[in-house]
C-alpha positions in Angstrom: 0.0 0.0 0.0 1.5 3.2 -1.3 0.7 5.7 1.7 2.0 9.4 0.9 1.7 12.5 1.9 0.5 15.0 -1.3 1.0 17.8 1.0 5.0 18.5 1.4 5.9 21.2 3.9 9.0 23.8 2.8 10.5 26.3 5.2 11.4 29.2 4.0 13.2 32.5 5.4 12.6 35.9 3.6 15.0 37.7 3.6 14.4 40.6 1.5 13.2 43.0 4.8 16.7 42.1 6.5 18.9 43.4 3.9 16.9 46.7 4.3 17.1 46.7 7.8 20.9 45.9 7.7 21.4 49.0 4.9 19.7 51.2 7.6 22.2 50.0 10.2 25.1 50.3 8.4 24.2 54.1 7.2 23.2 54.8 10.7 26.9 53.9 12.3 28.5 55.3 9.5 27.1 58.9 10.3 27.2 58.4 13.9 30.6 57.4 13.7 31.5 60.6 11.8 30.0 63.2 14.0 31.6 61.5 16.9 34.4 63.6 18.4 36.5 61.8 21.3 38.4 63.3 23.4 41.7 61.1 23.4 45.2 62.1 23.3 47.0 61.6 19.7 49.5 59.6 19.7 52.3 59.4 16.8 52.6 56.5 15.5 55.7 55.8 13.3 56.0 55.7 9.4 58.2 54.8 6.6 58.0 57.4 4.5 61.7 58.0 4.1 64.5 55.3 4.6 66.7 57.7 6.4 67.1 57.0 10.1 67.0 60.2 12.2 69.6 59.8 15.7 67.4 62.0 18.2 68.8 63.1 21.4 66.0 64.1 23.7 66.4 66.5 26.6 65.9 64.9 29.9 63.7 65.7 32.9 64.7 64.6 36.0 62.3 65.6 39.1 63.1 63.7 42.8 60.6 63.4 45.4 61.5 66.3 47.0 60.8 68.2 44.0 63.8 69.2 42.4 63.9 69.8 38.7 67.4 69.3 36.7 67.5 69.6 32.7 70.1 66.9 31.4 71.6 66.9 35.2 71.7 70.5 35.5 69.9 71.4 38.1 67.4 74.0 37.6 64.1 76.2 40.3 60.7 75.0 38.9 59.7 79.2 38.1 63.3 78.9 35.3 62.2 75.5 34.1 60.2 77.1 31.2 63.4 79.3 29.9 65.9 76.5 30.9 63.8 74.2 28.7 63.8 76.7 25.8 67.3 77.1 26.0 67.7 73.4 25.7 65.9 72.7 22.7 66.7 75.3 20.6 68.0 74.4 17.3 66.2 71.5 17.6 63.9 70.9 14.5 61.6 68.6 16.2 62.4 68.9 20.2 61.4 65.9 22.3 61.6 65.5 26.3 61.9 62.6 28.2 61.0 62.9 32.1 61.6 61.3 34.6 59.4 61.4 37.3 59.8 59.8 41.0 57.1 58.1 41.9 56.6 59.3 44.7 55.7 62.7 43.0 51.8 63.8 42.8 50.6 63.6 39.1 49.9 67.2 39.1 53.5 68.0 39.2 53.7 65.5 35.9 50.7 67.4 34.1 52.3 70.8 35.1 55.1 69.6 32.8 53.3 68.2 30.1 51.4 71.5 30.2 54.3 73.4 29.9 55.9 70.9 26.6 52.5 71.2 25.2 52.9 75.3 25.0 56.4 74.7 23.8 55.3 72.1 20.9 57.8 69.5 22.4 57.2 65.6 22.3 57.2 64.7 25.9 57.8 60.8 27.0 57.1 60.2 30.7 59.7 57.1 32.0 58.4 55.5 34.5 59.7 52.9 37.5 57.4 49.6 37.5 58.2 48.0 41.3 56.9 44.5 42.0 54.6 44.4 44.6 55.7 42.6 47.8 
């Protein structure tokens, strides 16, 4: 006895609605991501546009935890640090400053000079001292 169903059921998914939906989405984040404005620092990343490798010798802040300030081991009163710092990069086509900071310093001291390299247009690099805890 040949017993068979005539009626045969199919699934189907329609999918036409999705791809609207998903054209919607994708315009939406596209002009959300535009007028989205963060407020991060920039960081310089490095390039290859020239082959040339360019020796750099940056000018070093040194502050102890008693807050004393020395350019390149010279040392030098927090009010003359501006003008001492001038005097250190000049000639330099594109200045850079490494500090180094105690850690036992407040970070206001640190953003005080970064605040003071960012007026001067100078690269600053803060070095700091990782200690394992005990």
């Amino acid at each position: 006895m040949n017993i068979r169903r005539r009626n045969r059921l199919t699934s189907e998914v329609y999918s036409s609605s999705l791809s609207d939906i998903m054209f919607f989405l994708l315009l939406f984040f596209l002009i959300t991501s535009t007028l989205a404005t963060p407020s991060v620092l920039k960081l310089l990343l490095p390039n290859s546009r020239t082959g040339v490798q360019v020796v750099k010798h940056p000018v070093v802040i040194s502050v102890s935890a008693d807050l004393k300030y020395a350019i390149n081991t010279t040392p030098v009163a927090y009010e003359n640090l501006e003008g001492a710092l001038k005097e250190a990069i000049k000639g330099q086509p594109d200045p850079a400053a490494l500090l180094k900071v105690d850690q036992a310093v407040q970070w206001q001291q640190v953003v005080n000079l970064l605040d003071i390299g960012n007026r001067n247009k100078i690269k600053m690099v803060a070095a700091t001292n990782i200690t394992k805890g005990k």
